[in-house]
N, C-alpha and C positions, 0 to 999 in steps of 0.2 A: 694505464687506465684512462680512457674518455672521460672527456668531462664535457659537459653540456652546457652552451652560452647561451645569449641573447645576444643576437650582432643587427648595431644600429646604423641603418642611412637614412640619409636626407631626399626626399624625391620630391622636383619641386613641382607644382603643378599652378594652375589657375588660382586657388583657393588659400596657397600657402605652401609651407613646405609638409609634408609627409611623411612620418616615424615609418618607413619600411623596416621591421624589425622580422630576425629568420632566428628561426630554434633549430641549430646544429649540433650537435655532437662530433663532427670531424669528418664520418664513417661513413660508409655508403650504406646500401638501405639493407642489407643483411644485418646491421646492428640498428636497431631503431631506436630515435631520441628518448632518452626518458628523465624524469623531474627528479631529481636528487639535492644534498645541498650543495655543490656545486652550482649548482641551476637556479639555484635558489638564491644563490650568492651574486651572480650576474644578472639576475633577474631584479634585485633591488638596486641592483648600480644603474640598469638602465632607467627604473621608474625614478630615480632619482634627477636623473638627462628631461625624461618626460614631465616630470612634474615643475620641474623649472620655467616652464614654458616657453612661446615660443611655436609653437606646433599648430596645424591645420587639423590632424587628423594621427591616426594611427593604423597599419596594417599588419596584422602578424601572420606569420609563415611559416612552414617548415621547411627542410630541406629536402631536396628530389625522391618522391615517392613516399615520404615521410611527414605529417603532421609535427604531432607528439603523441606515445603509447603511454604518457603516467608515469607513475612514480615509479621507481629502480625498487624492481625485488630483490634487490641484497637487499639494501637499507631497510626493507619491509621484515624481514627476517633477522633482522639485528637489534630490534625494538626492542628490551631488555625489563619495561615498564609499562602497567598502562600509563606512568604520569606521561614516558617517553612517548605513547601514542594518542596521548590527547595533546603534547606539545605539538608534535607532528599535522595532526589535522587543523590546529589553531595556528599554525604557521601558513599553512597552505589558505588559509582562509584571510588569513593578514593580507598577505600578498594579492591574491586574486582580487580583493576588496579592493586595493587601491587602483589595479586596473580598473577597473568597474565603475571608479571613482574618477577617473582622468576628467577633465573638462572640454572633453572635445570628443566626436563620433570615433569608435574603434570599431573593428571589422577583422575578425577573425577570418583567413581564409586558408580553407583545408584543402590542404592540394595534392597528402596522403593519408596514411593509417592518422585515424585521432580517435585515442582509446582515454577511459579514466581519468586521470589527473590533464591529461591533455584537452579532451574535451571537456573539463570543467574551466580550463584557461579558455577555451572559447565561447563557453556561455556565458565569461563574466564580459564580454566584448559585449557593445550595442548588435551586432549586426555577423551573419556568417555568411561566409561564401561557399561551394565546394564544387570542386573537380569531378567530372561526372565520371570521372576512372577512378573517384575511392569505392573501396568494396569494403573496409574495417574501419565503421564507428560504432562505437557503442562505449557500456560500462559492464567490463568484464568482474568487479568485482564480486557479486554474490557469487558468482560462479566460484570466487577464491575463498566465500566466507565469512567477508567483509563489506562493507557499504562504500558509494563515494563519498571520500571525507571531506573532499575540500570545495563543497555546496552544491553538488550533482543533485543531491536527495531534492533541494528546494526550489532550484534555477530551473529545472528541466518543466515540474508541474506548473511553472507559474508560466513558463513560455507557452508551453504546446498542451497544456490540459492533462490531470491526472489520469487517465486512460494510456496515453503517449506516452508518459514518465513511464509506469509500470511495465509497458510493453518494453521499455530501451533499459530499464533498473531493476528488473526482478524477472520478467517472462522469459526474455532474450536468453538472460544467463543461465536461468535452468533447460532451455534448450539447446545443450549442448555448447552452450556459449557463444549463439548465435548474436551475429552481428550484421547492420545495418548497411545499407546499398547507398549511396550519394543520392540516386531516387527516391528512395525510401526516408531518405534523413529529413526532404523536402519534404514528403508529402506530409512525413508528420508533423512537421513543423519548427524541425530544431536547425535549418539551416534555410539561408531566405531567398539566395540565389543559386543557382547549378548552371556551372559556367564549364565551358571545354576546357581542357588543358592546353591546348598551344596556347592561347592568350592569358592564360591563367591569372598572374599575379599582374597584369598590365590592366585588366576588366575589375580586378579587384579593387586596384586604386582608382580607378573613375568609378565606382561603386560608392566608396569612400570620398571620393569629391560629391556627389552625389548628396551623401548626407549631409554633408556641410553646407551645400546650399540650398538645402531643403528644411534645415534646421534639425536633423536628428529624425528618428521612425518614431510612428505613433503604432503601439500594437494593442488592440482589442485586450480586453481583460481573460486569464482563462477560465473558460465554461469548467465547473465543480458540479455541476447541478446531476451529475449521475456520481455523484464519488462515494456512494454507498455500496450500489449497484457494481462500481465497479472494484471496489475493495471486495466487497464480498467472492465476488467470482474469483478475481488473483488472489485471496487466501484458501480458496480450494483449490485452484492449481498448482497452488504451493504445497499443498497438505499432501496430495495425487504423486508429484514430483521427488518428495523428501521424508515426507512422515512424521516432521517436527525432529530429523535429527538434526537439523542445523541450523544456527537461528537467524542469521543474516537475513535473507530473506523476508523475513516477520516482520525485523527490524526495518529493515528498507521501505516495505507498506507505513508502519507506523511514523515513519518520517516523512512521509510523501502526504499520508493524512494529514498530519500536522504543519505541512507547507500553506495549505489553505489561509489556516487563522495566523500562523509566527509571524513576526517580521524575523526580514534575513538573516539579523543577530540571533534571534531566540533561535532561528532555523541552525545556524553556523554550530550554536554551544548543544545543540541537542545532537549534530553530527558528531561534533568532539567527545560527549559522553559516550556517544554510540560507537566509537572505535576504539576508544581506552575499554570498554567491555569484549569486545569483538577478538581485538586485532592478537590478545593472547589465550582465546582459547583453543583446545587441543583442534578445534576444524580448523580454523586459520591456519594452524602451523603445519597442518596438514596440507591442505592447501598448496601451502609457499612450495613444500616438499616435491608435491606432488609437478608445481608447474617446471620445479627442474626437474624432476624426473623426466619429461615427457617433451620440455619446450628446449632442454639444454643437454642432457644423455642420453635418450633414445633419436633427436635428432643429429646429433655429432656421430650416430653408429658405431657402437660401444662393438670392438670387435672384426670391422670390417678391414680385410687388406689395404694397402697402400700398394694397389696395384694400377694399370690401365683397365680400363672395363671396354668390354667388345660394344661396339657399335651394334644395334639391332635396326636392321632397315625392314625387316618380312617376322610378320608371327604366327605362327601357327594356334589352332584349339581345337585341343580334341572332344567332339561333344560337341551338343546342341541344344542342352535341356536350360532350366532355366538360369541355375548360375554360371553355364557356360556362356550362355547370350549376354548374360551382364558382363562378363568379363571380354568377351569381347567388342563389346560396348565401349568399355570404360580403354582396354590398350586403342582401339583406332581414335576414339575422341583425342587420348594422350600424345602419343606417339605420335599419330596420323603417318602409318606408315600403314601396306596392306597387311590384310589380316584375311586368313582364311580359315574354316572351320570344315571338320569332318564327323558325320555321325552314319549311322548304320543306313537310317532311312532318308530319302531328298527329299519327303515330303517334312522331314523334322529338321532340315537345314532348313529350307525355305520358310518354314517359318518362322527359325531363329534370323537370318538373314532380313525377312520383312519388319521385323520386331525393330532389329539394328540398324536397318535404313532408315525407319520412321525417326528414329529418335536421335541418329547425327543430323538430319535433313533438318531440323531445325536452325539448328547453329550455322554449323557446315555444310551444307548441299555437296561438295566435293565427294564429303569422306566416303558417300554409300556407294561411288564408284567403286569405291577402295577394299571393298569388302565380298568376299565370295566363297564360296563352298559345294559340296560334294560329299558322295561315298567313297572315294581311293584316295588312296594313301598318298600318290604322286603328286599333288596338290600340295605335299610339306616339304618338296625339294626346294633346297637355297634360301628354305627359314634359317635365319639367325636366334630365334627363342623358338620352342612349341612347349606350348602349355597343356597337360591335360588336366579335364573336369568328368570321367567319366566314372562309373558306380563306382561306391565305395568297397571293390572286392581287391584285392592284393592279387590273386591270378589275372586277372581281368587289365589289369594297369600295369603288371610284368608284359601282360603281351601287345598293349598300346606301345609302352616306350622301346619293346623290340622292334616293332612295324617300322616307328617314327625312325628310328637309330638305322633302318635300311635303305630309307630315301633322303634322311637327312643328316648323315653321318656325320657334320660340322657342326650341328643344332646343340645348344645347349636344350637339354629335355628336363623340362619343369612340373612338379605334381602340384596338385589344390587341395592333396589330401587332407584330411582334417584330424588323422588319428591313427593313419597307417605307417610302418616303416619306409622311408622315402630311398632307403640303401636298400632294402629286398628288391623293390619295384627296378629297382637298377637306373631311377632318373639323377640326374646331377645335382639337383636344389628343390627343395621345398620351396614356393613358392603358396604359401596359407591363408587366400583370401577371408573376410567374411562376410556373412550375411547378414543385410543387404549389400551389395558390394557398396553401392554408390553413396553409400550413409556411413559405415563403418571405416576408419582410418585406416586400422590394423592391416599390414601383413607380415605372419609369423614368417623369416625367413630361413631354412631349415639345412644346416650344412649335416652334411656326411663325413665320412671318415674318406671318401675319395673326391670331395668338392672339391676344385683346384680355387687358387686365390683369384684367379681372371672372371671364373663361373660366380663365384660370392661377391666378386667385386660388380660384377655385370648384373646380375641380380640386386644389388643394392640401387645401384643407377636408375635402372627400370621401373622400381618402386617409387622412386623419387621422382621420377616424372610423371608418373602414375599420379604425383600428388597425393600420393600416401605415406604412411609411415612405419618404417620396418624395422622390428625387432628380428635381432639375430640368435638362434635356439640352437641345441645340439639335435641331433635325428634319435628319439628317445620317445615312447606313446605318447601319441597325442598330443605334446607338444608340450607348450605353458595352459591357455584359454582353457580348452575344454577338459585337458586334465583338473585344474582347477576345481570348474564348474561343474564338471563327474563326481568328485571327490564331492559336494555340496550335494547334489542331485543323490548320493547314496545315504546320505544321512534325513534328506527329506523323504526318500522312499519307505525307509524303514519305520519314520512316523507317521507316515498312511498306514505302515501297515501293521501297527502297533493299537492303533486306532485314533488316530489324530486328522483331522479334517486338513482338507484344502486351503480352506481358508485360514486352518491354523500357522499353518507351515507358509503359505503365502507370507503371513502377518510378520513370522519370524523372520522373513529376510527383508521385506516392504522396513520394517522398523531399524532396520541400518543404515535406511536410505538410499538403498539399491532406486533405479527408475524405474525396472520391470518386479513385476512379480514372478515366480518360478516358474508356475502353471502358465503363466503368459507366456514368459519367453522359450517354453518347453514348447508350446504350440509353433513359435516360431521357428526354431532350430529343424521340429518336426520329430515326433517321438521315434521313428523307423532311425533317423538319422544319432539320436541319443544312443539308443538302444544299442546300435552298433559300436558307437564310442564306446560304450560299456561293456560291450563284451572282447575288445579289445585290450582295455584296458585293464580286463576279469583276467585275460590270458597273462598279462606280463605282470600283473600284481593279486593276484586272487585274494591273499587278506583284507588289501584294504578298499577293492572293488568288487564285493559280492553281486553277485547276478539280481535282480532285481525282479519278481514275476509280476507286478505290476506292472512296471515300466515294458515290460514281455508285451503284457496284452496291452498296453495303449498304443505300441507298437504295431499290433494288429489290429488297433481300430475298436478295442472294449474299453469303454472306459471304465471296469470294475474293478474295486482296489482291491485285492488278493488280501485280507486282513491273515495274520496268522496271530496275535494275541491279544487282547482287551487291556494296552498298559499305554496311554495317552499321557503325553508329555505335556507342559506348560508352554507356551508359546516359549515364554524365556529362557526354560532349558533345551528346548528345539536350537535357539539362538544360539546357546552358549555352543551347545553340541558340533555345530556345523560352524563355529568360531575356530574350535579346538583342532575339527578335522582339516580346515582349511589350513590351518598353522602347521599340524602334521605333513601334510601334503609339500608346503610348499617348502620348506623341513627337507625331505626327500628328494625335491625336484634340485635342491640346491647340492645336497649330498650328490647327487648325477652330473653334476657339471650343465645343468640343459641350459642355463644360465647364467653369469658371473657372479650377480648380485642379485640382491634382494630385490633393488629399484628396479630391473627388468621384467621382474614377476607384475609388479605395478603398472608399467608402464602399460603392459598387454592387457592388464585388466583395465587398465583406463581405457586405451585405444580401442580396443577389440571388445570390450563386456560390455562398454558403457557404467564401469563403477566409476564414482563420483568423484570431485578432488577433494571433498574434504574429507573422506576416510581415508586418502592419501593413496589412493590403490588399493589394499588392505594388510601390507605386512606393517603401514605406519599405524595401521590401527591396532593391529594383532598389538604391534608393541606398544602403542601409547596405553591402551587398558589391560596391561601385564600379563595377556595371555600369552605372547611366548615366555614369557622370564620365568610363567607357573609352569609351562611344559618342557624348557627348555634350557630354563636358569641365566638366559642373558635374549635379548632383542635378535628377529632375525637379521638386523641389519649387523649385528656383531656375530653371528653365528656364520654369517655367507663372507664377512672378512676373512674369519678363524679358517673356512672351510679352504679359499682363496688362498690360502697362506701356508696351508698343509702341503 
């Protein structure tokens, strides 16, 4: 196990000597530093060096391409008390205190990822610097659940203004856990210089000379005078985002408010209470769950051979329409190798092709050389991948990947299908983008019973350059995603037409905390495109996907709901109902093998649905409010061992 120091030098300069101090972990930057008590433990031996005095100045560091990402999610997940989680935040706040405390200018300088607990170490510095090649600051907590504990809530409003705090402690996180650009960290105000990386840590310490002979920074007070205004708006886009199913968030506004008037002790003991509440409720632990499900087994590729994976230097796309233009979008940006596309008409190439040049010609001017197409087939010779994206008919994609298999008989041939069998169609690998491509992480990646280990292994590769993130399925309807989301979408059909409104059914899923509502994201999918998931999946399972004649006609553009009896459900049993069937569903999916574990089913709902982490995916939720154990007499995570083990 790594453990993480604080390693100190002496650098002498004009002004004195200089604490050049580096936060390593040992590792290179596939394992990133993080605050544990280890860290914690060399981190009072050094303040101990420092506060002896002696010192000019201070510079802290990380190691190549790495800041600090915060505190060690095991440790977060071993917390056994709140007393153990307000010990924890009141440690964290000892510590940073006395940096903050030193008697001489310090000068955090981020030179990579500084996440959480990381960058609450650099705000307790006088002064930041950063590397214009970081692209990951921020504070991933809400996003987990939880607040920053160890004085983020108060440091960040009092530097950059209570608009800035909520944008990088509350807004960020609910947007998919967006984070912070080196430019961006500046303009807001949380970092004071943007310095290039080749001189990186040399520009830092004459930064740091700098404020010694200038006597320390003087910085303006921050402007509060709209924090009405702007609390008001970030508790409706919290309300918009979650629906009150989790409270972190609330919390984080309410501490950010109160940074105004606390001093930084009052500020510190209201963070400490705020996580001894937090850090053990069932969303936290969800959370924790959910980050290894996603950060630590779906990216180790739960599944994939230990084989070679074939080089792909040519790709092919069959199609032209608009998620074929994304997708090949997104492999020339990746790969940047040529890419060619085929559809029935040149004038529907050309204007995927124009679509695709606009939009590498930003970046890459190169890539739109790179890119060409046509109506014949002979354009797919001496591809290494072809991907098709053409209508969703099973004859239709039997007679694409015959064509491809005639000019490219070495080609691995790859489907996009969303819901069809990937062994009927005769191609090698599912390959399950979603929509949006360029938004969406997910891709289902779809073995057959004739996928060889080189074509899965190659297929895994691809994705990962792709800079996405690939679950591995068996070839079974539909998949994980929209089987899922079918099985949901039949239980809200049947309370439209039972007589239950839109907005009821909406409510019942919005109140779990979903980020879309049903009717939304059914507009986005696109009812034509539902509708056939569903009658797909009517074929291979008819009891538990009945045909739906509503979902029929908004299919054809009626939006009239086919009522067939006057027996209106409660929002809350709507909930319950589509709780029940989703636990059933994923029940089945597991009984199938399409999966190994339960966490898989999660992980695709996190990647691919956009479900949240603090329902953990949803089998940590099925099981944390005992809907499997009622329908099943034990958790689906002990159900998919049991199954595993048969």
């Amino acid at each position: 196990m790594t453990k993480t120091v604080f390693k100190l030098n002496a650098v002498e300069s004009r002004v004195g000597p200089i604490a050049l101090v580096t936060v390593d972990n040992g590792e290179d930057h596939t394992r990133p530093t993080t605050l544990g008590r280890s860290a914690f433990d060399s981190a009072v031996s050094l303040l101990e060096q420092l506060e002896a005095g002696g010192w000019a100045a201070m510079v802290v560091t990380g190691k190549p391409f790495v800041f600090c990402v915060g505190a060690d999610i095991d440790e977060f997940t071993r917390v056994g008390s709140a007393d153990d989680a307000l010990e924890g935040s009141r440690a964290g706040h000892v510590l940073f205190g006395r940096i903050r405390a030193l008697p001489f200018p310090t000068v955090a300088a981020i030179n990579g990822a500084c996440l959480g607990g990381g960058l609450e170490l650099a705000l307790h510095c006088d002064a930041r610097t950063i590397a214009s090649s970081v692209r990951h600051f921020g504070f991933p907590e809400v996003f987990l659940s939880i607040i920053p504990a160890w004085g983020g809530t108060q440091l960040s409003p009092q530097l950059a203004g209570p608009q800035a705090a909520v944008e990088l402690i509350v807004s960020n996180p609910l947007r998919q856990n967006r984070l912070l650009s080196a430019r961006e960290a500046v303009e807001l105000g949380f970092a004071d210089r943007l310095l290039e990386p080749v001189e990186f840590v040399d520009e830092s310490l004459q930064y740091a000379v700098e404020l010694v002979e200038e006597g320390g920074i003087e910085r303006p007070a921050a402007d509060w005078s709209d924090l009405e205004t702007v609390v008001r708006k970030a508790r409706s886009r919290v309300d918009d985002a979650v629906h009150g199913a989790t409270p972190a968030p609330y919390v984080a506004l309410e501490l950010i408010v109160g940074a105004k008037d606390w001093s930084l002790e009052e500020g510190y003991a209201q963070e400490e209470t705020a996580t001894a509440e937090l850090l053990l409720t069932p969303q936290a632990q969800a959370s924790a769950y959910a980050f290894t499900v996603v950060e630590r087994r779906a990216r180790k590729g739960v599944g994939v051979p230990d084989v070679a994976s074939r080089r792909v230097e040519k790709v092919g796309i069959v199609g032209a329409g608009l998620m074929a233009t994304q997708l090949a979008t997104l492999f020339l940006s990746r790969l940047e190798v040529p890419v060619v596309l085929r559809d029935l008409e040149q004038a529907r190439v050309d204007a995927a092709l124009g679509s695709i040049r606009d939009e590498v010609s930003i970046r890459k001017p190169f890539l739109a050389s790179l890119v060409s197409g046509g109506t014949g087939w002979e354009q797919f010779a001496g591809c290494d991948l072809v991907l098709e994206a053409v209508f969703e008919e099973l004859d239709v994609k039997r007679e694409v990947v015959a064509a491809v298999r005639e000019v490219a008989p070495e080609a691995i041939v790859a489907t996009n299908t969303s819901s069809l069998s990937v062994e009927a169609m005769g191609a090698d690998v599912g390959l399950h983008f979603f929509n949006p491509v360029a938004v969406l992480p997910l891709v289902e990646i779809v073995r057959t019973t004739h996928t060889t280990d080189e074509q899965l292994a190659t297929a895994w590769a691809v994705v990962g350059k792709l800079r996405k993130r690939g679950v591995l399925v068996r070839d079974t309807p539909a998949f994980v995603v929209n089987r899922v989301l079918t099985r949901m979408t039949t239980v809200l059909m049947d309370a439209l037409e039972h007589g239950n409104t839109v907005e009821e059914t909406d409510a019942a899923i919005l109140s779990l905390g979903l980020p879309m509502a049903p009717s939304v994201l059914l507009q986005m999918v696109g009812p034509r495109v539902a509708n056939h998931v569903l009658e797909t999946l009517h074929d291979a399972y008819p009891e538990r996907f009945p045909l739906s004649e509503t979902l029929a006609r908004f299919a054809e553009g009626n939006d009239e709901i086919a009522v067939s009896a006057d027996a209106p459900r409660t929002v809350e049993q709507i909930r319950e109902d589509v709780l029940e069937a989703l636990a059933d569903e994923i029940r089945h999916l597991l009984d199938e093998g399409a999966v190994p574990a339960a966490a898989d089913v999660d992980a695709c709902l996190i990647l691919g649905a956009g479900y949240p982490f603090f329902l953990g995916g949803i089998t940590k939720h099925l099981d944390q409010t005992g809907v499997s154990e009622r329908l099943f007499g034990s958790t689906l995570a002990q159900y998919a061992a049991a199954v595993a083990a048969a």
